[in-house]
Backbone bond lengths (Angstrom), bond angles and torsions (degrees), N, CA, C in turn:
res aa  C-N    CA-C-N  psi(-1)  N-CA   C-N-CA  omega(-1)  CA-C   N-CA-C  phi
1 X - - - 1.459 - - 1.523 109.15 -
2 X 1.176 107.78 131.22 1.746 117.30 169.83 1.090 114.52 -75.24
3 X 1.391 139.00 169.50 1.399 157.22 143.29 1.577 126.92 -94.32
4 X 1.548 127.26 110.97 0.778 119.69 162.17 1.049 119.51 -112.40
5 X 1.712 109.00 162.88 1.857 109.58 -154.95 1.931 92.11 -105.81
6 X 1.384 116.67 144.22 1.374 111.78 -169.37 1.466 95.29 -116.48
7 X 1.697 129.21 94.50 1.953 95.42 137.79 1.301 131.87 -98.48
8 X 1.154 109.93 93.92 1.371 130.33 -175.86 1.543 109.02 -107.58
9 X 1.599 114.63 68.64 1.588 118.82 147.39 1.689 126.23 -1.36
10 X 1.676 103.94 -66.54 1.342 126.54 -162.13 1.577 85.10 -65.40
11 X 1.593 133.72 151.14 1.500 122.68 145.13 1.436 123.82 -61.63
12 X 1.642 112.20 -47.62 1.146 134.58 -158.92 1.539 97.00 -70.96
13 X 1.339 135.30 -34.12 1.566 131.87 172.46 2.035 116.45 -56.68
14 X 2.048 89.42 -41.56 1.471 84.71 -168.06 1.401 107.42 -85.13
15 X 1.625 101.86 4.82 1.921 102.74 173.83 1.734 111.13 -86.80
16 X 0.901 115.90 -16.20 1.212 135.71 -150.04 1.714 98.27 -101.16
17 X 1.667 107.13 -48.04 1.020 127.92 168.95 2.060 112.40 -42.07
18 X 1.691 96.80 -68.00 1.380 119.78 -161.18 1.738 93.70 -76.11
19 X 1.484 128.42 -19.10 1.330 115.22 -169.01 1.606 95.24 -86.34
20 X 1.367 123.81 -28.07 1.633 113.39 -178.65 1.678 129.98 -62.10
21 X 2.092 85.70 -40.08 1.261 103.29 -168.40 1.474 111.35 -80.27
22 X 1.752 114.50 -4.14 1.447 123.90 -163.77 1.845 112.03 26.54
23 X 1.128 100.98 -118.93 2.067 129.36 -164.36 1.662 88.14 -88.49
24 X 1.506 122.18 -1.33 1.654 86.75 -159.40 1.956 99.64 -92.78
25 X 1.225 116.08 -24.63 1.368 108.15 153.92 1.131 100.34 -146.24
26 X 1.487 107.66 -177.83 1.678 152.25 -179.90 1.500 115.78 -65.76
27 X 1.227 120.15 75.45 1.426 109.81 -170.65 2.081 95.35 -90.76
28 X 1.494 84.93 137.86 1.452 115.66 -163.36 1.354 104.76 -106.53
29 X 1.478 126.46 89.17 1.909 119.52 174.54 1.059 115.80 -43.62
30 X 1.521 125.17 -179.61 1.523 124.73 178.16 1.663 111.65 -166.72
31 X 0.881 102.95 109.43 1.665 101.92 -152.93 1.887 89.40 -66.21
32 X 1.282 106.52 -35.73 1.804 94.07 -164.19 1.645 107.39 -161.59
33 X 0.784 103.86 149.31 1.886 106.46 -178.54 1.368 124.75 -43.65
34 X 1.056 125.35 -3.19 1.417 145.24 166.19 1.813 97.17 -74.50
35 X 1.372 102.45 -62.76 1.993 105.01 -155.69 1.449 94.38 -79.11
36 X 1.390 133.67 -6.49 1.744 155.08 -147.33 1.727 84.13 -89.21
37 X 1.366 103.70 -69.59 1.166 109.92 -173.80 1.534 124.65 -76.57
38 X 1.171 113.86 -49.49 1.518 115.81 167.13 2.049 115.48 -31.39
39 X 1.605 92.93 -54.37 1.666 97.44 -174.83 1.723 104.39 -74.07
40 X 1.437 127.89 -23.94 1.083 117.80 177.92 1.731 110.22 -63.19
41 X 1.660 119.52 -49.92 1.156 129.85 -163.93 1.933 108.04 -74.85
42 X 1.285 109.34 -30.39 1.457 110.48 171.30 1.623 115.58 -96.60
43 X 1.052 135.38 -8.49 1.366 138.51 148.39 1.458 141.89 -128.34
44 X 0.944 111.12 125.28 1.834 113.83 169.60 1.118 139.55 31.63
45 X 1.627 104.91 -7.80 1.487 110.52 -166.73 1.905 122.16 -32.95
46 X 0.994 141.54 123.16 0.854 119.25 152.67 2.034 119.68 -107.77
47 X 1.364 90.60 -27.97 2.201 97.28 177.75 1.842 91.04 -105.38
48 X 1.606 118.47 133.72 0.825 99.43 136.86 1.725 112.16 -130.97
49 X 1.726 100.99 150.90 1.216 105.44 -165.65 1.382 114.89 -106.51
50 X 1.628 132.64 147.30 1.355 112.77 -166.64 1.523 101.48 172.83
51 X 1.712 90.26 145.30 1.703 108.92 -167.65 1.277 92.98 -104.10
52 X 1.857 88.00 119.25 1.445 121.41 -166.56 2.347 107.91 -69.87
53 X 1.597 77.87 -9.76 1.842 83.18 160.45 0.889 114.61 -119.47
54 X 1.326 123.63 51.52 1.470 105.64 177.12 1.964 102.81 -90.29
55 X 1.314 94.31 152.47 1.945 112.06 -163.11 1.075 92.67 63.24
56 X 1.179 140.91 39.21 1.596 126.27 130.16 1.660 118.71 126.14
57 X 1.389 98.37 -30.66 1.833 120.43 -162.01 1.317 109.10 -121.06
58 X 0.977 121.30 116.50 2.153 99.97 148.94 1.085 131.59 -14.20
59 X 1.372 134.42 110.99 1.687 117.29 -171.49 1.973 100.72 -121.40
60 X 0.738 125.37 83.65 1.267 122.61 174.75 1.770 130.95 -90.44
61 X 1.294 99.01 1.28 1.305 108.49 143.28 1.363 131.25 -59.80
62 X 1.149 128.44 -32.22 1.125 161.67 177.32 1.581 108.53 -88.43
63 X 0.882 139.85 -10.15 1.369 154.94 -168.06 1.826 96.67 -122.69
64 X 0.871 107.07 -41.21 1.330 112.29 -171.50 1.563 118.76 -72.42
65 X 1.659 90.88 -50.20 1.549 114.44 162.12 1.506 119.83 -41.06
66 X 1.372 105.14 -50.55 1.742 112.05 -163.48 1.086 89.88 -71.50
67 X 1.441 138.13 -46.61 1.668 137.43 -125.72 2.240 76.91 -90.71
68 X 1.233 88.11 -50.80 2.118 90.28 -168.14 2.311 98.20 -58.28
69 X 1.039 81.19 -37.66 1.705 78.08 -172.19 1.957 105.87 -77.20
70 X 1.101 137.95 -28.71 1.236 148.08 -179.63 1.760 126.08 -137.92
71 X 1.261 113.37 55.37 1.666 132.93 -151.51 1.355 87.37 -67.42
72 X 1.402 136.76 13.24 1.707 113.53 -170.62 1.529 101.83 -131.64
73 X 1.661 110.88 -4.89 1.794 109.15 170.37 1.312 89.96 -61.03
74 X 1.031 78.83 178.76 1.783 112.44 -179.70 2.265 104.53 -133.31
75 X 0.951 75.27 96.95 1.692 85.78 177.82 1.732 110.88 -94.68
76 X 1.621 97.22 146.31 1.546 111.91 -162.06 1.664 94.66 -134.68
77 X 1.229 114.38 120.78 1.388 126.99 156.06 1.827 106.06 -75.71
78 X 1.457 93.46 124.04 1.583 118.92 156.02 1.205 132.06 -107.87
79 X 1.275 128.23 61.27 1.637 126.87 -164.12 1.582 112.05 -99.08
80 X 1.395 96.28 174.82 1.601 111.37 168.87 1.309 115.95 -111.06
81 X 1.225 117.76 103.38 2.068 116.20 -159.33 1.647 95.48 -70.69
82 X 1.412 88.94 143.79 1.832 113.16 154.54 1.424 125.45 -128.92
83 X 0.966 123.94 162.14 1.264 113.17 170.60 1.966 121.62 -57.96
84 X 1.322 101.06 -29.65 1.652 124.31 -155.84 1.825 88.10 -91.26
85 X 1.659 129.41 -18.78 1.295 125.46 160.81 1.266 139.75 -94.31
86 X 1.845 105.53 2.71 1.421 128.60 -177.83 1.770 95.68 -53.74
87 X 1.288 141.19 -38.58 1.276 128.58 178.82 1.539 119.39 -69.62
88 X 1.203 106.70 -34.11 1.632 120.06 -155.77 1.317 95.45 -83.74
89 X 1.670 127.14 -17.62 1.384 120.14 -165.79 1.686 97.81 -102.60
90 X 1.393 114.09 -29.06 1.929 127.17 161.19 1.532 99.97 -41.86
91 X 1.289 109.95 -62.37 1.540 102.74 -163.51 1.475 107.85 -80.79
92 X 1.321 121.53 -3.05 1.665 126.40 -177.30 1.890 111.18 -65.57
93 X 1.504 95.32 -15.96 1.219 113.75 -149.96 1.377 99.83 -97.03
94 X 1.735 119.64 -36.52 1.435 145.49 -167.06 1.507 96.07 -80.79
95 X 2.030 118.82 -43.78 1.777 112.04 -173.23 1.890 95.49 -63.20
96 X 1.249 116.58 -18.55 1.744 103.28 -145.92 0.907 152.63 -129.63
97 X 2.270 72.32 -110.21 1.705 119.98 -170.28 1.138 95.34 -43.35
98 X 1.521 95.01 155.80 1.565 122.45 156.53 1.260 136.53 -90.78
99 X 1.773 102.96 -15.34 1.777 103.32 -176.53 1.705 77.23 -155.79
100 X 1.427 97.40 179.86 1.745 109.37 169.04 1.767 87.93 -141.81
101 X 1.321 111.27 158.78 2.035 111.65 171.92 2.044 62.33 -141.95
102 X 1.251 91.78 133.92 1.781 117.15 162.43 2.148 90.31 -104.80
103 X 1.318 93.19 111.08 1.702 98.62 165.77 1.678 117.79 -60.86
104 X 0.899 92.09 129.32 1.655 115.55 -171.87 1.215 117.91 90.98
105 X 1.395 115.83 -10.27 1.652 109.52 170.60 1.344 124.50 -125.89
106 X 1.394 121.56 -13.56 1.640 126.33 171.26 1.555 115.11 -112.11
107 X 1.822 121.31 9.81 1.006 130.33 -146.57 1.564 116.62 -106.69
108 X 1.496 96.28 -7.45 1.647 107.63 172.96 1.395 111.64 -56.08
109 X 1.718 97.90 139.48 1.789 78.78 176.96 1.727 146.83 -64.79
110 X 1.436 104.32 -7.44 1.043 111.36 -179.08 1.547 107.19 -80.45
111 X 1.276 120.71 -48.05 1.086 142.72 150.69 1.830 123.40 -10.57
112 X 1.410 86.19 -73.36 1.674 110.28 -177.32 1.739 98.70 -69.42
113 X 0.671 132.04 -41.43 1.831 144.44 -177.40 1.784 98.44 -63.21
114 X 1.557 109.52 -48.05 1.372 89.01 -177.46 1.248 108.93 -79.80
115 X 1.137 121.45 -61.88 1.384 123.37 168.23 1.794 115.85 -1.68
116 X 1.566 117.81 -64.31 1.040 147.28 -173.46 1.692 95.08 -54.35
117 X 1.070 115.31 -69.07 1.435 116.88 168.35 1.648 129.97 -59.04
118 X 1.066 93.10 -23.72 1.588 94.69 172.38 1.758 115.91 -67.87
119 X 1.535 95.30 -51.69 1.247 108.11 173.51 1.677 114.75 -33.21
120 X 1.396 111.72 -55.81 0.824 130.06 -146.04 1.789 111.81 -77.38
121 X 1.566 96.74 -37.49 1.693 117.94 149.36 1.896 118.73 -37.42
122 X 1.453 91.97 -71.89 1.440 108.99 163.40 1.833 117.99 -25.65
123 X 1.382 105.73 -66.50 1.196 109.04 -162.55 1.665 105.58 -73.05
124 X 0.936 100.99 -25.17 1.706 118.16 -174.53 1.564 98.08 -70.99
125 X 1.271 132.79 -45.18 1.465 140.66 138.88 1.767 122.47 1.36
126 X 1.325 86.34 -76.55 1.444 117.46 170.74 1.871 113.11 -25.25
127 X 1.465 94.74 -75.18 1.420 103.31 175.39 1.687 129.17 -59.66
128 X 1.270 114.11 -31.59 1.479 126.75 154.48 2.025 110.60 -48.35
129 X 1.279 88.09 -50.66 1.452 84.57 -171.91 1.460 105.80 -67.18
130 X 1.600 117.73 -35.07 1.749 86.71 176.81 1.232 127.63 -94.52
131 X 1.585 112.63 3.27 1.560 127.00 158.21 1.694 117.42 -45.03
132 X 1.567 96.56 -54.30 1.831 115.11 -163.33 1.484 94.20 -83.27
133 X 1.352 133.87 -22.59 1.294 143.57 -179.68 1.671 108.96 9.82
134 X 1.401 103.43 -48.96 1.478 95.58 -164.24 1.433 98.98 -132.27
135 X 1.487 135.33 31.80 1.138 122.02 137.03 1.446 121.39 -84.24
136 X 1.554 105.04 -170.20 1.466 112.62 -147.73 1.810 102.19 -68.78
137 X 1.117 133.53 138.80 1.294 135.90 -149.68 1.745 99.68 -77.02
138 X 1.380 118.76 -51.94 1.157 117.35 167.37 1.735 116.73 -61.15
139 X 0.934 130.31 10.03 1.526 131.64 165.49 1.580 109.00 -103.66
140 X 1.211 108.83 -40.85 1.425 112.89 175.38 1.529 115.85 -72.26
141 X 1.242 125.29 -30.79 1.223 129.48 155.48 1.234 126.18 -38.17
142 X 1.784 114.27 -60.51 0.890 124.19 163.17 1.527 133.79 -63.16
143 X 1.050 117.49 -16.67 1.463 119.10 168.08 1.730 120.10 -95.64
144 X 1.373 114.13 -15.30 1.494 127.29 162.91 1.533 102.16 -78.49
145 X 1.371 114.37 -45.70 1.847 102.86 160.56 1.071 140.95 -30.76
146 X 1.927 104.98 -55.37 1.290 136.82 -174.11 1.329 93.65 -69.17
147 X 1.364 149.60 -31.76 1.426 148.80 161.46 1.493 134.26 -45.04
148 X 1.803 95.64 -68.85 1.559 116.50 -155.77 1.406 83.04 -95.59
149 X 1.059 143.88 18.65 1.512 133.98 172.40 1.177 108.93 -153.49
150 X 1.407 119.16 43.36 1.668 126.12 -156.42 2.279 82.54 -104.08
151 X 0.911 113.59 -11.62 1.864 106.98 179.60 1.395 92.24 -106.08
152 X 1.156 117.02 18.20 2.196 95.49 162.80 1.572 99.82 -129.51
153 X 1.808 108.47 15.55 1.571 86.35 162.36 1.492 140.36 69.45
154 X 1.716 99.52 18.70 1.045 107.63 -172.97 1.938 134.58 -52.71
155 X 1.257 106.09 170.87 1.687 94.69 -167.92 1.620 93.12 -122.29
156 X 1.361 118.82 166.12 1.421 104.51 175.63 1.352 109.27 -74.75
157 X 1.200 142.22 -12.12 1.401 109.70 173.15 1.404 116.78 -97.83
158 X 1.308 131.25 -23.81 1.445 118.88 123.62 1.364 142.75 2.10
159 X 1.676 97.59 -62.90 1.790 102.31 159.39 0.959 123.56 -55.76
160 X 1.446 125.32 -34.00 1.443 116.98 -146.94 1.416 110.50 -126.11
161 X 2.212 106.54 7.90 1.177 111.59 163.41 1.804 99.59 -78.07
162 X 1.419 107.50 -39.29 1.447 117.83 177.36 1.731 105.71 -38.32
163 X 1.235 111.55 -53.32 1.036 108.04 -147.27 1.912 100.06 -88.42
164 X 1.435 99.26 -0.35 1.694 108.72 179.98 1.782 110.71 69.19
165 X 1.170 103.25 26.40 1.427 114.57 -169.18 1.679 105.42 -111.62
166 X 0.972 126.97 168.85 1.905 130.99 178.22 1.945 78.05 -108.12
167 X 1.217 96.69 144.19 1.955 119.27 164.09 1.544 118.33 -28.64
168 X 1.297 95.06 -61.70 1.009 104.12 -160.39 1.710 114.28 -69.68
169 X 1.203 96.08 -16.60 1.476 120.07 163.75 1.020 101.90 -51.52
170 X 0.969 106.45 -93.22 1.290 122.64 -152.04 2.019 106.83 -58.26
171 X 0.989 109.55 -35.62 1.420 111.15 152.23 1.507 138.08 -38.86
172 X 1.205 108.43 -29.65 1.716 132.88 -169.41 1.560 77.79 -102.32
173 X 1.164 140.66 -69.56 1.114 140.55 -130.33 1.383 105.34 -70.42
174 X 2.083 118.81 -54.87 1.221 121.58 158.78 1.734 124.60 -36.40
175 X 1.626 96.52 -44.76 1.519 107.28 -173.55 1.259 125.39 -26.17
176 X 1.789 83.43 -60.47 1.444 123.82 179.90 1.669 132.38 -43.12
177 X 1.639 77.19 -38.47 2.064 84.88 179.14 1.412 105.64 -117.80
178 X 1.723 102.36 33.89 1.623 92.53 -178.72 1.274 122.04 91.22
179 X 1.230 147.52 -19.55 1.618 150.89 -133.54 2.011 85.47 -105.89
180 X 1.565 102.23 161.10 0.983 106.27 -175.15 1.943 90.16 -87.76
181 X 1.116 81.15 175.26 2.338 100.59 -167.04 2.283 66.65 -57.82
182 X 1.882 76.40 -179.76 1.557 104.67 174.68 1.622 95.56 -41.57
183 X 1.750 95.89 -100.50 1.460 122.24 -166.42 1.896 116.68 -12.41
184 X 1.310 90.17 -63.96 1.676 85.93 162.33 1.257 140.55 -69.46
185 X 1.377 109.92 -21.07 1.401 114.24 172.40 1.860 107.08 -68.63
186 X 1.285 106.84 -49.38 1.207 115.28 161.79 1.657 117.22 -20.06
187 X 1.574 111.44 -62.58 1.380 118.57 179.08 1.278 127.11 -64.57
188 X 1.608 100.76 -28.08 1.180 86.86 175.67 1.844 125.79 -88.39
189 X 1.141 107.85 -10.63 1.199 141.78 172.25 1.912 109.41 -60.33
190 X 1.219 121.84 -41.51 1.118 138.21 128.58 1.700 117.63 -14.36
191 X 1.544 93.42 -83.97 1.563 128.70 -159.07 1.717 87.77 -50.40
192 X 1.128 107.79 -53.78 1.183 128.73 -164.86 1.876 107.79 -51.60
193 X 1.117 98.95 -53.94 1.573 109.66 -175.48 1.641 109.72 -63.54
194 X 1.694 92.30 -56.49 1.791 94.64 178.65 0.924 108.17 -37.26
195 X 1.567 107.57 -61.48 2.135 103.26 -169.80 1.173 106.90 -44.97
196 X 1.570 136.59 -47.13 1.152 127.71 -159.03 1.890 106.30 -67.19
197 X 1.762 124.85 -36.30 0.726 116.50 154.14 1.517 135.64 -36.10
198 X 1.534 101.34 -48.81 1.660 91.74 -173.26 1.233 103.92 -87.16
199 X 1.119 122.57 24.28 2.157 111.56 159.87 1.386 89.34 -62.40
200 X 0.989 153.67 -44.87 1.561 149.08 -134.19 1.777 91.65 -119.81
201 X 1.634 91.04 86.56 1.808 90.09 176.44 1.710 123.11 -71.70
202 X 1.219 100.28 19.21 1.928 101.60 175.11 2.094 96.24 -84.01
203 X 1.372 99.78 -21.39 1.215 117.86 -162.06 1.988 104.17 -65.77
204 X 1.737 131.50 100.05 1.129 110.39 172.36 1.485 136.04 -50.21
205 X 1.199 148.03 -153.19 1.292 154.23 167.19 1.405 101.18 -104.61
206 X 1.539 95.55 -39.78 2.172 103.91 -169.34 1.670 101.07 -66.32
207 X 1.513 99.05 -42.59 1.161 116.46 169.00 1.632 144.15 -15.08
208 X 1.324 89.28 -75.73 1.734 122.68 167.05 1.517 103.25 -79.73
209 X 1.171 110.92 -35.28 1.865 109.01 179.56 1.615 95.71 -41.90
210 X 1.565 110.74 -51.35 1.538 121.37 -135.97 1.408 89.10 -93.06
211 X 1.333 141.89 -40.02 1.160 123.12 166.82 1.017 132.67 -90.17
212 X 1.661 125.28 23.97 1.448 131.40 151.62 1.272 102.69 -95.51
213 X 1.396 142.93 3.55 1.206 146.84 -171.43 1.618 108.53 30.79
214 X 2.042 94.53 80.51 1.697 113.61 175.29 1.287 77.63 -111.67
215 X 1.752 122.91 162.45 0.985 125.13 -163.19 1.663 121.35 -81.57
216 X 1.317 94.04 -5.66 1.486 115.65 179.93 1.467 109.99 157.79
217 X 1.645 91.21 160.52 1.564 90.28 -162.76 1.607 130.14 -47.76
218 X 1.436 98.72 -43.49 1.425 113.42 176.46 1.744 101.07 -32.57
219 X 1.452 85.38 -63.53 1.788 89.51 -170.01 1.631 116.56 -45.02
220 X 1.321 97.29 -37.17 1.242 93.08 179.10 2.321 128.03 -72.63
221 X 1.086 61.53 -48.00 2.074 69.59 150.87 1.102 117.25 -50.65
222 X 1.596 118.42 -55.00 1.898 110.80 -178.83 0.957 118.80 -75.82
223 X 1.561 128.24 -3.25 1.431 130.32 -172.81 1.937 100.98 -95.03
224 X 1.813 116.00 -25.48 1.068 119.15 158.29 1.611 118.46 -66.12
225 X 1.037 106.31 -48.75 1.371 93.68 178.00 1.036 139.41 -66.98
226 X 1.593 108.59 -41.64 1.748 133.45 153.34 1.776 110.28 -22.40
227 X 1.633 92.91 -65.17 2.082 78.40 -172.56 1.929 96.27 -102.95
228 X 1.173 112.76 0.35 2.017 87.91 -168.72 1.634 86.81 -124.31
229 X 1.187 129.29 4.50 1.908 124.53 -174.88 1.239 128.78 45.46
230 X 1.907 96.22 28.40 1.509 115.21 -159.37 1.475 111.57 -128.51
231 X 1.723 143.73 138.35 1.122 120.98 139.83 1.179 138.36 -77.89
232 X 1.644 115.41 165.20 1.557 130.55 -169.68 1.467 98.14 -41.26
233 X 1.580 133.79 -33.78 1.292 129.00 168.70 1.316 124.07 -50.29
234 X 1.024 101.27 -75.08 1.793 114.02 169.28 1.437 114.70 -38.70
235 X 1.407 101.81 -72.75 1.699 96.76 159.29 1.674 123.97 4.79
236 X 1.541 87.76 -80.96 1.675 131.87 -166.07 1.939 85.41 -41.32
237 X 1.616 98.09 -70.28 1.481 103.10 -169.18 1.447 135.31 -71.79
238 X 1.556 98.98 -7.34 1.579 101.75 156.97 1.840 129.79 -116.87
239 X 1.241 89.75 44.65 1.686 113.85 162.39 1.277 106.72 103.01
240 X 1.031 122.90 -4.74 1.779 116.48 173.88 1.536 102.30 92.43
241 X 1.701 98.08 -129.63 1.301 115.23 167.72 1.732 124.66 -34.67
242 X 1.187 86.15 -53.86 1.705 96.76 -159.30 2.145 101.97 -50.10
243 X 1.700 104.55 -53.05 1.199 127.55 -168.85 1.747 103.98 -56.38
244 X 1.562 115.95 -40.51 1.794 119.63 -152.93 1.444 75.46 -85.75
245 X 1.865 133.88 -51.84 1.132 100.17 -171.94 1.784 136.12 -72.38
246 X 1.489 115.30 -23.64 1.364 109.98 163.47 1.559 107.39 -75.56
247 X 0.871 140.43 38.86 1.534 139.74 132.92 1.552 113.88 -91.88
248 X 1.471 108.84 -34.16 1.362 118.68 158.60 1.525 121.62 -41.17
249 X 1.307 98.47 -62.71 1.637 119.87 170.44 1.813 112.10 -57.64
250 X 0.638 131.61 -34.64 1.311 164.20 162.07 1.751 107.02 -23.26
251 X 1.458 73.68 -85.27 1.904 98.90 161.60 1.299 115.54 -43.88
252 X 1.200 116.46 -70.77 1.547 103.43 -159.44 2.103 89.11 -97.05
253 X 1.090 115.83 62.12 1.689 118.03 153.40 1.177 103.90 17.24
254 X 1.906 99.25 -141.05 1.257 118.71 -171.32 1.360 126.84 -78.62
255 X 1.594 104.64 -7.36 1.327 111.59 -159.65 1.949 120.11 -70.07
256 X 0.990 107.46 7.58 1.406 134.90 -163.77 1.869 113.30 -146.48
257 X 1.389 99.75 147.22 1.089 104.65 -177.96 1.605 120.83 -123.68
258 X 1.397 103.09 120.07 1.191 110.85 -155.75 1.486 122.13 -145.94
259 X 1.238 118.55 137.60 1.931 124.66 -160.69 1.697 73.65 -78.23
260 X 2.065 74.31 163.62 1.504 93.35 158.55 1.445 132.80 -79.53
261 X 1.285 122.93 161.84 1.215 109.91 168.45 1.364 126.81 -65.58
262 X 1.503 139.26 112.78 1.138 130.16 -171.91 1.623 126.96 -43.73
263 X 1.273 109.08 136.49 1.897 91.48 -173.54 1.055 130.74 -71.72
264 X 1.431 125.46 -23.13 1.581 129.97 153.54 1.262 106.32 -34.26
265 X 1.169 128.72 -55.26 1.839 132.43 176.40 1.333 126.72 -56.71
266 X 1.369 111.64 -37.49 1.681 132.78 179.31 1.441 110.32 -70.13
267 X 1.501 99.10 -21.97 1.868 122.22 -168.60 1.571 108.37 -78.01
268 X 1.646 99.87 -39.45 1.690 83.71 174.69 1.429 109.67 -99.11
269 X 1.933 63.30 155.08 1.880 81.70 -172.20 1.331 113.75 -73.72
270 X 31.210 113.01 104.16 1.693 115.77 143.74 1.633 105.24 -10.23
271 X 1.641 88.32 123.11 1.586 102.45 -156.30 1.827 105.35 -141.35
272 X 1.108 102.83 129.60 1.609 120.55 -168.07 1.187 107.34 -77.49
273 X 1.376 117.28 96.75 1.592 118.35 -169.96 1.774 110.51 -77.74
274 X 1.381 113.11 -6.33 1.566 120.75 173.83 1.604 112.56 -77.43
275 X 1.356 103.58 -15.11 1.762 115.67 -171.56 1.582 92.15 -27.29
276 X 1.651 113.51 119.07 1.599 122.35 146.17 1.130 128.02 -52.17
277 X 1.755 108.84 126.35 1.599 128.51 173.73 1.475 93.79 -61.32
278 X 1.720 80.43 147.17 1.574 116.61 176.36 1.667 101.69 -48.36
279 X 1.129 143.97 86.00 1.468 142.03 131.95 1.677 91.43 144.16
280 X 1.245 111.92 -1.73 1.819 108.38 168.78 1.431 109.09 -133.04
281 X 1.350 79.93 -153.40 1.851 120.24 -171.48 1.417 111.33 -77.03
282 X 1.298 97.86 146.56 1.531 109.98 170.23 2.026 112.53 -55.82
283 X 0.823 111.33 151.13 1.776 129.70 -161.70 1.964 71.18 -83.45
């Protein structure tokens, strides 16, 4: 189970909050940006969520602060839109955040839950990008793709409409710095997210199967074993994320140039363009 840190002023936000997230973590109140930070730095935080007015104003000093003192949360704006905050929520975007929920309209729980997880994709993003730092920009694109959009299932030409590129492009382009073709990069991009799911062991295997939309769990097991010779367990117990992606790294060797993974990150716990989808057939 995760911890997320709540300043949520409003009641009705942090109910709204705790009814989405139910049993799957620990949502932690926070009377004020002082206790915001204290509970982030002495526990687990991984979401923290918070009304970007709380005492009255925008405070992004304070936003700025958390993000320089703990650069690997993942922070979520919960506001109440006005017309008179259409700026303050522009620049919310420039300190950061990772997600925005506008109350009364992104706040349903099904809603607010993905959201919550998306974010959380996003931020996981983040750290790839300053890993790949200095490979080829269109490869890194594509593998921060294969991430932050790893729950809509993308297809390779999908990717590479994303990426405003023709396939085959973008094929040569991975080639080039080593990266596996689309389709697999795709998977692992996937691979990549699940793990990050199962840091949070309340989290099933059937679970994460079903909201990466693998065709079922099974499938999703052989697609672990297929590239890491591991289950979603094992996974789980040798760091999640951090571990599926240096197997990532793994793969494409020397042929690419690439930072290490930072250790705060490591801390938590010629290319076959036919490569078979996770629980099928070749395209």
């Amino acid at each position: 189970m995760g911890v997320i840190a709540a300043l949520l002023p409003t009641s009705g936000h942090l109910q709204r909050l705790r009814t989405a997230i139910r049993d799957r973590h620990q949502v932690v109140p926070c009377d004020d940006w002082g206790t915001l930070l204290s509970v982030c730095e002495r526990q687990p935080v991984r979401v923290a969520v918070i009304d970007l007015f709380a005492g009255g104003r925008a405070n992004f000093e304070r936003i700025r602060h958390l993000r320089q003192r703990l650069p690997r949360l993942t922070l979520i704006a919960y506001v109440a839109y006005s017309a008179d905050r259409a700026h303050d929520l522009f620049d919310a975007g420039r300190q950061g955040m990772d997600g925005l929920v506008l109350a009364d309209q992104d706040d349903a729980p099904r809603a607010l839950l993905a959201l919550v997880e998306h974010a959380e994709s996003r931020s996981l993003g983040a750290i790839v990008r300053e890993v790949l730092h200095d490979v080829d920009p269109v490869t890194r694109d594509a593998v921060l793709l294969s991430i932050t959009r790893a729950h809509e299932g993308l297809s390779p030409e999908e990717l590479a409409r994303l990426l405003a590129l023709p396939r085959r492009t973008v094929s040569q382009r991975l080639a080039a710095s080593g990266f596996p073709a689309p389709r697999r990069l795709l998977t692992w991009g996937r691979l990549i997210f699940a793990a990050h799911l199962l840091e949070d062991r309340h989290r099933s295997a059937d679970r994460i199967a079903n909201s990466l939309d693998f065709p079922s769990g099974s499938a999703f097991r052989n697609t672990c074993q297929r590239y890491l010779g591991l289950t979603p367990q094992e996974i789980r117990d040798r760091g999640g994320s951090a571990h599926v992606f240096e197997a990532l790294l793994r793969e494409v060797g020397s042929a690419a140039t690439i930072r290490e993974i930072p250790e705060r990150d490591k801390d938590v716990e010629g290319v076959d363009e036919t490569e078979t989808p996770p629980g099928g057939e070749p395209d």
